[in-house]
C-alpha positions as CSV (number, residue, x, y, z in Angstrom):
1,X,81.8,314.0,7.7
2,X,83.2,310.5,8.5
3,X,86.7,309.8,7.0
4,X,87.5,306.0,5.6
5,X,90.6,305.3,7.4
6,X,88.8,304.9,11.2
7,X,86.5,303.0,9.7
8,X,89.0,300.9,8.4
9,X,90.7,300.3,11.5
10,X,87.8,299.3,13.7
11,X,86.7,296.8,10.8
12,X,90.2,294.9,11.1
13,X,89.4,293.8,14.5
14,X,85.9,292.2,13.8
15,X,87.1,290.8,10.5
16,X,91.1,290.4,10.6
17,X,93.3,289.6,7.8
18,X,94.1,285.8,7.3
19,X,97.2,284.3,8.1
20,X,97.5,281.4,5.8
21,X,99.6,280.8,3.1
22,X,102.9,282.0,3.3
23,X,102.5,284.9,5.6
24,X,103.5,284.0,8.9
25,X,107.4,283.2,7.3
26,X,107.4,286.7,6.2
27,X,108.4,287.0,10.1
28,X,111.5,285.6,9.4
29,X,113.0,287.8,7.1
30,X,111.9,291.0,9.4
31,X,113.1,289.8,12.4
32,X,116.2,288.8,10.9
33,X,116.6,292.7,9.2
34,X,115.7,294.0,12.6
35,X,118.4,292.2,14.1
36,X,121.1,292.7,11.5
37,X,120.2,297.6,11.4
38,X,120.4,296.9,15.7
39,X,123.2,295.5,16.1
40,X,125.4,297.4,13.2
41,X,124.4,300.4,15.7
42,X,125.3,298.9,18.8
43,X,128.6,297.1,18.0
44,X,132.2,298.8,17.8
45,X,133.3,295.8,15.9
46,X,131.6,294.0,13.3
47,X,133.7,290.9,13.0
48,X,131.3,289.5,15.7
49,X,127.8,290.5,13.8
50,X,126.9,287.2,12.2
51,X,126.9,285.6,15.4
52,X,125.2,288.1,17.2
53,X,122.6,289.1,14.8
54,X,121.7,285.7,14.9
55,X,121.4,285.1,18.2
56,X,119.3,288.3,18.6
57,X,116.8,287.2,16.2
58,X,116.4,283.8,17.8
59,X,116.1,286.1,21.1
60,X,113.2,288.1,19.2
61,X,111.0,284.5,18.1
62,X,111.2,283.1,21.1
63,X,109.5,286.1,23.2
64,X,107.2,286.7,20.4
65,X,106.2,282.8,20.4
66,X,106.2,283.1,24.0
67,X,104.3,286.2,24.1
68,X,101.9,284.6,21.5
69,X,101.4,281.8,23.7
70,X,100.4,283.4,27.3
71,X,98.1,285.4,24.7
72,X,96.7,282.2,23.3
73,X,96.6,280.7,26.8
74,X,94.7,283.9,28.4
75,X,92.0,283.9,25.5
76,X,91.5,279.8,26.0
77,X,90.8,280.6,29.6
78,X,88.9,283.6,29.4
């Protein structure tokens, strides 16, 4: 017997879902919660959590554009 959920996994990499529209923002708003729950854990004293929440999360985009990039660059090549 052959369950759905495999199937339904290996599909997603021949047919992906789209990213148009308004989906890649929804990064934003992740990245900025992912921030925010770390560094409440982290810090002793939250006066400084604005500041370093938001320099976390700018820390975050930029290695996922960067690691988006070298991935970009390394299917371009290949």
């Amino acid at each position: 017997m052959i369950t759905t959920i495999p199937l339904l996994a290996f599909k997603l990499f021949f047919e992906p879902l789209p990213l148009d529209g308004y989906w890649p923002l929804l990064i934003l708003p992740l990245v900025a919660v992912i921030a925010v729950v770390y560094k409440v854990i982290k810090l002793e004293d939250l006066s400084g959590l604005p500041s370093e929440a938001a320099w976390l999360s700018v820390q975050i985009l930029g290695f996922m554009g960067l690691a988006a990039a070298v991935l970009w660059g390394v299917t371009v090549l290949a």
